[in-house]
C-alpha positions in Angstrom: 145.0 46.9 106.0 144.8 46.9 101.7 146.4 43.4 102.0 144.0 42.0 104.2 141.0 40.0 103.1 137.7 40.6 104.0 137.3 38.1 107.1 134.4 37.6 109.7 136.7 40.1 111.9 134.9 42.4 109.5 131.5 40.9 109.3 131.3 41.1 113.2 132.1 44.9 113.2 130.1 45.7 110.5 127.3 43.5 112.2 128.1 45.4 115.6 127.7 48.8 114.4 124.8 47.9 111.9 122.9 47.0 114.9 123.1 50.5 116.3 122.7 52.2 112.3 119.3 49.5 112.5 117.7 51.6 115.8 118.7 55.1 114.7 116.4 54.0 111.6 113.8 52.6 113.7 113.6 55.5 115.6 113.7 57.7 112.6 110.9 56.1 110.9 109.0 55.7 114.4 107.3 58.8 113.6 105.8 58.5 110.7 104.1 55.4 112.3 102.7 57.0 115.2 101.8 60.2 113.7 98.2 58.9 111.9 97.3 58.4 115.5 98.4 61.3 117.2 97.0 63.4 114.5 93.5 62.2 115.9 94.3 62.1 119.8 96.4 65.6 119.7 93.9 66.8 116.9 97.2 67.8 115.6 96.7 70.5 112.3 98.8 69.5 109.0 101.2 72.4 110.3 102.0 71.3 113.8 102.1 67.3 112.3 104.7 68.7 109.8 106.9 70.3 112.6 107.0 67.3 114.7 108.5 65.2 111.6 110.9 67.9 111.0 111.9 68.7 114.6 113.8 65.7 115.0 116.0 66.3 112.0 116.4 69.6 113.0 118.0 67.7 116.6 120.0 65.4 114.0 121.2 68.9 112.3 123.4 69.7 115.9 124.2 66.3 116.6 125.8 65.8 113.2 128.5 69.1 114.2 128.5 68.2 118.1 129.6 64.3 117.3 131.2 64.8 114.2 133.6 67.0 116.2 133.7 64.3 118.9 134.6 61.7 116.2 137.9 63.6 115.6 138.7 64.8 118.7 138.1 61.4 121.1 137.8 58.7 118.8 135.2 57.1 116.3 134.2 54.5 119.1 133.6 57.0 121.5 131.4 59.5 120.0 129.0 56.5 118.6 128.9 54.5 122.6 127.7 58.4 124.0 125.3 58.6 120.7 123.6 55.3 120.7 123.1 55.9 124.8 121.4 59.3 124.4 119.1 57.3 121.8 117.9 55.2 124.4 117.3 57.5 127.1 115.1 59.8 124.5 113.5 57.1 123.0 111.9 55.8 126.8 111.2 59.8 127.2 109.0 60.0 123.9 107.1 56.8 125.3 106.3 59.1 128.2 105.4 62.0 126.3 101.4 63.2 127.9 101.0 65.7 125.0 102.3 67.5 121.9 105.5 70.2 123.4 106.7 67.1 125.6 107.2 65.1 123.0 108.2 67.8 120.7 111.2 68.2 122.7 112.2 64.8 123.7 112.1 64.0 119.9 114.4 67.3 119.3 116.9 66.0 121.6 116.8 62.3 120.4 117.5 64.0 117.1 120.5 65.4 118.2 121.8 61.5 119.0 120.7 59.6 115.6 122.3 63.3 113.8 125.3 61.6 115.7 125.5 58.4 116.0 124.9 57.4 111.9 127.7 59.7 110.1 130.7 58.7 112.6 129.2 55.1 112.2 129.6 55.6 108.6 133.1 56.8 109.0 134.3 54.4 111.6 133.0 51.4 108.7 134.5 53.1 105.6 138.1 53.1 107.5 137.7 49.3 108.3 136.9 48.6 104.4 139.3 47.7 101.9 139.6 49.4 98.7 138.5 46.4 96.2 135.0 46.2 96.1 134.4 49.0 98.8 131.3 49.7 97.5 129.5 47.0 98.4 130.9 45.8 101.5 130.0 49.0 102.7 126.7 49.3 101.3 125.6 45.7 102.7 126.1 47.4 105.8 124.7 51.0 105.5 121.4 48.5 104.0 120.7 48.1 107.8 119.7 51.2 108.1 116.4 50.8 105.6 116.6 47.6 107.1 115.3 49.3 110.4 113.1 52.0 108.6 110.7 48.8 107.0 111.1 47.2 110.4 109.4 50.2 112.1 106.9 49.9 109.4 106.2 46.4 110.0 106.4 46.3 113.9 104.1 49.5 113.8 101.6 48.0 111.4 100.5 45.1 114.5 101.7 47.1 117.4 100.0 50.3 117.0 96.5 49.2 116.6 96.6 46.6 119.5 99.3 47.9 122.2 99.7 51.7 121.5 102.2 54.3 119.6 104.5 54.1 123.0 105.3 50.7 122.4 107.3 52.0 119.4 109.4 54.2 121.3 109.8 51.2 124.1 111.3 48.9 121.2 113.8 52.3 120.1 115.4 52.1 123.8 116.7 48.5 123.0 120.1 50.2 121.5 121.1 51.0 125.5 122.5 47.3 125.7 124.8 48.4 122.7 126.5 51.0 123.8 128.2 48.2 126.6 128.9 45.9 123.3 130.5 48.6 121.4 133.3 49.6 123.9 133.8 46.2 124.8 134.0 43.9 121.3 135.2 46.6 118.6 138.4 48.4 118.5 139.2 52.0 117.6 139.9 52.7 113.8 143.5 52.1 113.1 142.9 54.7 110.7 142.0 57.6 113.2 144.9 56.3 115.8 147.7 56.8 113.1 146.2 60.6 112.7 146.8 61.0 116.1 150.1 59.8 115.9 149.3 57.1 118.4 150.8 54.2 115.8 151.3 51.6 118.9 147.8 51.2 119.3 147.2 51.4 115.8 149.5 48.5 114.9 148.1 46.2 117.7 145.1 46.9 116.0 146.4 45.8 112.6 147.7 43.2 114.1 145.0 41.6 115.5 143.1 41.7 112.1 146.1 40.0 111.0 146.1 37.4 113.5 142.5 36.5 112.2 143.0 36.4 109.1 145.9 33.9 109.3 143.9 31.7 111.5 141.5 31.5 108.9 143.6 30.4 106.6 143.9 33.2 104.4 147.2 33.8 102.9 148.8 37.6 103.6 150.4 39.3 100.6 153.5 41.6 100.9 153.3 44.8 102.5 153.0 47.7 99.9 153.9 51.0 100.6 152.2 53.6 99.1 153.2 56.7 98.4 150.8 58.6 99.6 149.7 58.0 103.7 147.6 58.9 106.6 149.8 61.7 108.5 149.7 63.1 112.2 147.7 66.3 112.1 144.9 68.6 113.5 141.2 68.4 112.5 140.4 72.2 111.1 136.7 73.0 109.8 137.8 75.3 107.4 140.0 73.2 105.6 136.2 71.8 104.3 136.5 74.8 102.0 140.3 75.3 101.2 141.3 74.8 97.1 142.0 70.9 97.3 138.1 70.5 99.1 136.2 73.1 98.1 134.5 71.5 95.2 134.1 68.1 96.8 132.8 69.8 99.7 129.7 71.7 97.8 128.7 69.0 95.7 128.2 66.4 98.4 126.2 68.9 100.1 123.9 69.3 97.2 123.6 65.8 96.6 122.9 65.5 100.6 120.2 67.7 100.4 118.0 66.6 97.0 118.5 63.1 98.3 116.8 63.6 101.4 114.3 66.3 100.5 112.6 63.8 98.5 113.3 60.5 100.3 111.6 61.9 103.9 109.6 64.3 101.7 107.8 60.8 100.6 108.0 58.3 103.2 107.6 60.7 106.6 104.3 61.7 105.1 103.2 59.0 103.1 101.1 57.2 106.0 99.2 60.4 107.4 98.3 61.5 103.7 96.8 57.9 103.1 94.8 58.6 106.2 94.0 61.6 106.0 94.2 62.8 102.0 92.5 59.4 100.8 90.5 58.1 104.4 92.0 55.0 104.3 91.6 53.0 107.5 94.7 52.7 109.5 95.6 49.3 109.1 95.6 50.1 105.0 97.3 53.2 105.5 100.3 51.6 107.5 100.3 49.2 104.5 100.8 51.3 101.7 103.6 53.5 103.7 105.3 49.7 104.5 105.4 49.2 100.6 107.3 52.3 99.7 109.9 51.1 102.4 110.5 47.7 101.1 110.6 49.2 97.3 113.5 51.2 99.3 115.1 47.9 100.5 114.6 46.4 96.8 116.9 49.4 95.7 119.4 49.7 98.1 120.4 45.9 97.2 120.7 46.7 93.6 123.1 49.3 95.1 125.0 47.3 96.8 125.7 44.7 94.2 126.3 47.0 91.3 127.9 50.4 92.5 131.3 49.3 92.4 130.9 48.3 88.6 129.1 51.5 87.6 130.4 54.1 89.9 129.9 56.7 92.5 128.9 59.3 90.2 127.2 57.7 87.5 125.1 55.8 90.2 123.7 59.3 91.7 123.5 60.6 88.0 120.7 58.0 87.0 119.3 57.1 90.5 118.5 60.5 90.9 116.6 60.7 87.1 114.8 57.8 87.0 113.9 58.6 90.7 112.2 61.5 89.3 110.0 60.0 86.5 107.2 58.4 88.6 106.9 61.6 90.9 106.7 64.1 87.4 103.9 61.1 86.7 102.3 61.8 89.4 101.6 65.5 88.9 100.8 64.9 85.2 97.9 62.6 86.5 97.0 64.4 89.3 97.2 62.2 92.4 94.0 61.3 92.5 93.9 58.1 93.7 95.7 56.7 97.0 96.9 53.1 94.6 98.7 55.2 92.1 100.2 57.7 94.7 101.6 54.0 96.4 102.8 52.9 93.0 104.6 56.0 91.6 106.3 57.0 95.0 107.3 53.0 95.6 109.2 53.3 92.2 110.5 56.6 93.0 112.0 55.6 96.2 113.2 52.7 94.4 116.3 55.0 93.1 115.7 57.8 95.7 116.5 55.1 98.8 119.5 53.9 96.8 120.8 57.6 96.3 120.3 58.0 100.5 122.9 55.2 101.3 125.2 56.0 98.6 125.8 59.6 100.5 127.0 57.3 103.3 129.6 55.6 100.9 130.5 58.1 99.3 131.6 60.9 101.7 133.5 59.7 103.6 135.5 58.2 100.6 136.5 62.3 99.6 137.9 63.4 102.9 141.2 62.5 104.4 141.1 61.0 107.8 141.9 64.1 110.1 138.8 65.2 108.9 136.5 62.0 107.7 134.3 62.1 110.6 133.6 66.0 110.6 133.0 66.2 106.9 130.4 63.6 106.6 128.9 65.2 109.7 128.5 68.2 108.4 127.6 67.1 104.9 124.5 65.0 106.4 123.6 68.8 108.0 122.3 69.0 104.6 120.5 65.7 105.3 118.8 67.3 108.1 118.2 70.2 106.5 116.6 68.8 103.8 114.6 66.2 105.6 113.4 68.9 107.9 112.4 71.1 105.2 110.7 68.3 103.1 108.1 67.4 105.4 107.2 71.4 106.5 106.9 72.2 103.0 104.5 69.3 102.5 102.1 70.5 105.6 102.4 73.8 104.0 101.6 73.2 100.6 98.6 70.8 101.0 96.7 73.3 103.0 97.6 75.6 100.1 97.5 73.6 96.9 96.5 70.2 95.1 98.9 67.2 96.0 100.1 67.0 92.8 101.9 70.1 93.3 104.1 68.0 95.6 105.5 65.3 93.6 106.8 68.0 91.1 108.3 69.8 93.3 109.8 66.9 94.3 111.0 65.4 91.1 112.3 69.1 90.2 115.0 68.5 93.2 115.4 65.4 92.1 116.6 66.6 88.2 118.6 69.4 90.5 120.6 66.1 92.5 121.3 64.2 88.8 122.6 67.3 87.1 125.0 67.9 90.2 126.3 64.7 90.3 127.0 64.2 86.5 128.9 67.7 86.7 130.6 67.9 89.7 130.5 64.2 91.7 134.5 62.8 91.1 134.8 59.1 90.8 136.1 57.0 94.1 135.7 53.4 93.1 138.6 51.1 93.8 140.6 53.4 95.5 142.7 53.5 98.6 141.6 56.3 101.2 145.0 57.9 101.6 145.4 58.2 97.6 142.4 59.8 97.2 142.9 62.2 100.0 146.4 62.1 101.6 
């Protein structure tokens, strides 16, 4: 698979699956659109607005063990077709939702899908990539994903005021036609069939990529063998935490969890505190929550085309510090006004979105494949975790103390993410899988 060029073979899976990775971000950032009006139809308190942001990640928190394990045991392909359908079905339940518990729990169970359906995705892509220029190839795809988060932001801005929050939720069943396209156009990962020892299937696999690539007239090289390879064996949780792992496993948890804290910390609340905070009409509000996703877009580009020359590590290092510079601003001026709030956090999530994609890259780049899927799943726990916690806290503390008091906190997690990463984070760029993990 090294030898092989990148081909439209590759474009079309990555296109295929990014279309699923697109809804689960719709859906994500769905919320946070519809929540400025349900805070006035529910008369929702800051507390019970808080929990139903943070309920669905809690959902995402099982679905990321419950499908991780499903990645290993019954196939990448598999585990996302079941995710991406549960998606649907919970997305037309949350458009039915007639008050606050029902939609409390159809949003905890769609969690428990996207927790899914995103970290095997990211798996299933990273085992298709080659080695050379990784980073971006994967990143290009994973940039779907904020893709669908500013999409939400712009459907919601026109559809909300003139047809209704359900329409939202209507528009995040659309991913039931994809679950048919992923069992029918995209193969199981050649990678996950040789650790099963099924190397027939494998090899057609390979071969087929193959047979593309010579069609388009690329030019194979040689086969290399390398000396170290994917081999035949069982999928064990604990070997997260055995000697080779241990420290691999610990700081991507770390850096899971400062990333996330901060990046739903900001952008799940950032509408509803434009409302409410600074009593900006709707239409405004949805505005200046739309900016801070497309400062996120601007970012994750500038990860994609320059990760692969910097590298893993020193990417989070600095992402994660100058991420925290507008957000310390903020506190020293006191968010007072709802511009300068937009400004500071759109910079901020400038590095902090870039930082969110990278944990995709970069995970499943320090596991071996009889445990890829299962330890980016349970890494993004931490995700869920954190982007749970990051939106209760912020309910918590504004009925307790200034906003300011916010963005520091958050730009002291953000310092806590840099230092981890320059300390602990090893270096993956340019390398093969298997040699980085046998």
């Amino acid at each position: 698979m090294e030898r092989l060029p990148v081909t439209s073979w590759h474009v079309r899976a990555r296109m295929i699956v990014g279309a699923a990775t697109f809804f689960d971000a719709f859906d994500v950032q769905t919320i946070s659109v519809v929540l400025p009006v349900l805070v006035g139809l529910w008369r929702l308190t800051p507390g019970e607005a808080g929990l139903l942001i943070s309920t669905g990640f809690l959902g995402q928190l099982v679905g990321a063990f419950l499908f991780g394990w499903a990645g290993e045991k019954f196939g990448r392909l598999t585990a996302m077709t079941y995710s991406v359908a549960v998606l649907a079905l919970m997305s037309l339940a949350c458009a039915a939702a007639w008050n606050y518990p029902s939609l409390f729990v159809f949003r905890s169970i769609q969690g428990i899908a996207i927790g899914g359906e995103v970290p095997v995705a990211a798996t299933y892509i990273s085992e298709l990539s080659p080695a050379h220029r990784r980073g971006r190839f994967f990143l290009l795809y994973e940039m779907l994903f904020s893709i669908g988060l500013t999409a939400a932001g712009l459907v919601g801005l026109w559809a909300v005021p003139h047809i209704g929050w359900q329409a939202m939720f209507l528009i995040g069943a659309l991913p039931a036609f994809l679950a048919v396209v992923l069992r029918r156009l995209l193969p199981e990962s050649p990678r996950w069939l040789v650790s099963q020892g099924r190397l027939e299937e494998a090899a057609r696999v390979v071969g087929q990529m193959e047979e593309y690539a010579v069609r388009r007239g690329a030019r194979l090289a040689p086969v290399k063998l390398r000396a170290a390879v994917a081999q035949p064996g069982p999928t064990r949780w604990q070997e997260l935490f055995s000697r080779p792992f241990r420290r691999r496993t610990f700081t991507v948890w770390a850096v899971w969890f400062s990333c996330y804290f901060v990046a739903y910390g900001l952008t799940a609340w950032m509408p509803t505190l434009y409302r409410t905070i600074f009593k900006l009409d709707l239409v405004r509000a949805l505005r200046f929550g739309l900016a801070t996703n497309l400062a996120g877009l601007a970012g994750d580009l500038l990860a994609a085309l320059a990760i692969d020359r910097v590298g893993r590590r020193a990417w989070f290092a600095l992402a994660f510090a100058l991420g925290s510079l507008p957000l310390g601003t903020l506190w020293l001026l006191g968010a007072h006004s709802a511009q300068i709030v937009m400004l500071c956090a759109s910079l901020s999530y400038v590095f902090v979105a870039s930082n969110s994609l990278a944990c995709y890259l970069y995970t499943p780049e320090i596991y071996p494949t009889r445990m890829r899927a299962l330890g980016t799943s349970v890494a993004t726990a931490w995700l869920r975790a954190g982007s749970a916690l990051g939106p209760t806290l912020v309910g918590f503390m504004l009925t307790r103390f200034a906003l300011s008091s916010v963005f520091l906190l958050f730009a002291l997690v953000s310092l806590v993410g840099a230092a981890v990463a320059s300390l602990f984070a090893m270096e993956t760029r340019e390398r093969v899988l298997e040699e980085i993990s046998p």
